[in-house]
Every structure is written in C-alpha cells, then in structure tokens.
N, C-alpha and C positions, 0 to 999 in steps of 0.2 A: 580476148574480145568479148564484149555485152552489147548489150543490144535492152532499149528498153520500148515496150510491147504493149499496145491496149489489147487485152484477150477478156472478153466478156465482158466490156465498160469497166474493167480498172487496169489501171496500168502496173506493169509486172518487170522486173529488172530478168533476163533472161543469158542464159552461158550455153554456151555448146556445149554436150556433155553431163549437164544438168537437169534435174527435173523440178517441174512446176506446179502444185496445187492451184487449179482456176475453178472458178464456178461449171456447175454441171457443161459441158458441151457436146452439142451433136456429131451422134459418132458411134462406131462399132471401137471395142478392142483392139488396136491391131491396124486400125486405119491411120494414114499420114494426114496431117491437118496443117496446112498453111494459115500464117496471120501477114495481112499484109501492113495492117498500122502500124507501121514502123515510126516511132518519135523520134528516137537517139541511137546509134551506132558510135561503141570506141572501139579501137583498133592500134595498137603500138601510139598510144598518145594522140592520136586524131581523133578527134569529134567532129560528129557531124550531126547534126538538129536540126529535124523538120519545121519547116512552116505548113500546115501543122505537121504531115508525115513525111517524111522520104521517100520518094518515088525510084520504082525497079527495086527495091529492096523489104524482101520477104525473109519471115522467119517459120523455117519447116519440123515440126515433130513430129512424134507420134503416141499414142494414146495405149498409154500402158494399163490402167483400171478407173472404172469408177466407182465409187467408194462414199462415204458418208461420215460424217465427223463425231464431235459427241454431242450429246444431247445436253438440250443449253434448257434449263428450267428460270422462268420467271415467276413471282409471288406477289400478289397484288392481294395489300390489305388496308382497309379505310378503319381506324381506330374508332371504338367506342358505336358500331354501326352493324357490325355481324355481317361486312362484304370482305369474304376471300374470294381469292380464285388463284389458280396455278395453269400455267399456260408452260408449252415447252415444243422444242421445235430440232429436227438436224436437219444441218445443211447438207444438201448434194455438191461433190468434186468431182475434179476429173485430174488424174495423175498424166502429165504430159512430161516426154522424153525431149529435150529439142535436142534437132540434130543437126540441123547446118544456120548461120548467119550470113544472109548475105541475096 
C-alpha cells in the first residue's frame, strides 16, 4: 500500500514503514505529525484519486531528526569584467517515519 502526499508544497510518494526526507517542518523530535493532503491511495490494486484530496483519509508519522544536507556552492562570473562572486546555501530536512495509511 502507497499513498501519495503533499507534505510542505510537494508532493511525496509515501509506504508504511518507510521514511521520508521533506522540507524543514514544525515539530520536536519525537512528535507524531499528521498530513491530511491525501491525493492518491493504492491498496491490493485499487486506486483511488482525489479531486483534489481524499477525504477521511490521513497519513500519520513521526519525526525521527532534523538534519541538513550538503552544501550546494554557486560561482557567478561575467568574463572580461573582474565580477565574481560565490554564493552557497544547505537545505533544512526533516527525516519522517510514516506509520500508518489510512
């Protein structure tokens, strides 16, 4: 069974028993976090597709760390003009357990 999930404005293919990298979200360690944007549920070959979500059906986790990815460096150079620059940034995550579909 999957289930597919808008968790922080993008949508995430999600498994019971599996875990999830989403953008930073609000929350202690340790806390259970409900998504209720449910788009798509399968289940032994049924599908079922919101218009847009599913209603009564929630997907529940929990929030195992958060964490920070690598650091992403950009280089910004104009030829023949003496303009550099180097810009660089990490993203914020949030490691999610999901534990039940449905």
């Amino acid at each position: 069974m999957y289930a597919i999930v808008e968790i922080a404005g993008q949508q995430t293919k999600v498994e019971a028993g599996k875990y999830v990298y989403a953008n930073r979200l609000a929350g202690n360690v340790g806390d259970v976090i409900e998504f209720g944007n449910v788009l798509l549920t399968e289940a032994d070959g049924a599908v079922r597709v919101g218009s847009p979500t599913l209603a009564g059906v929630k997907v529940s986790g929990k929030i195992l760390e958060h964490l920070r990815g690598e650091k992403i460096r950009v280089f910004k150079k104009k030829r023949r003009k003496g303009y550099r620059k180097t810009i660089g940034h990490r993203s914020s995550y949030t490691k999610v357990l999901i534990e039940t579909i449905g």
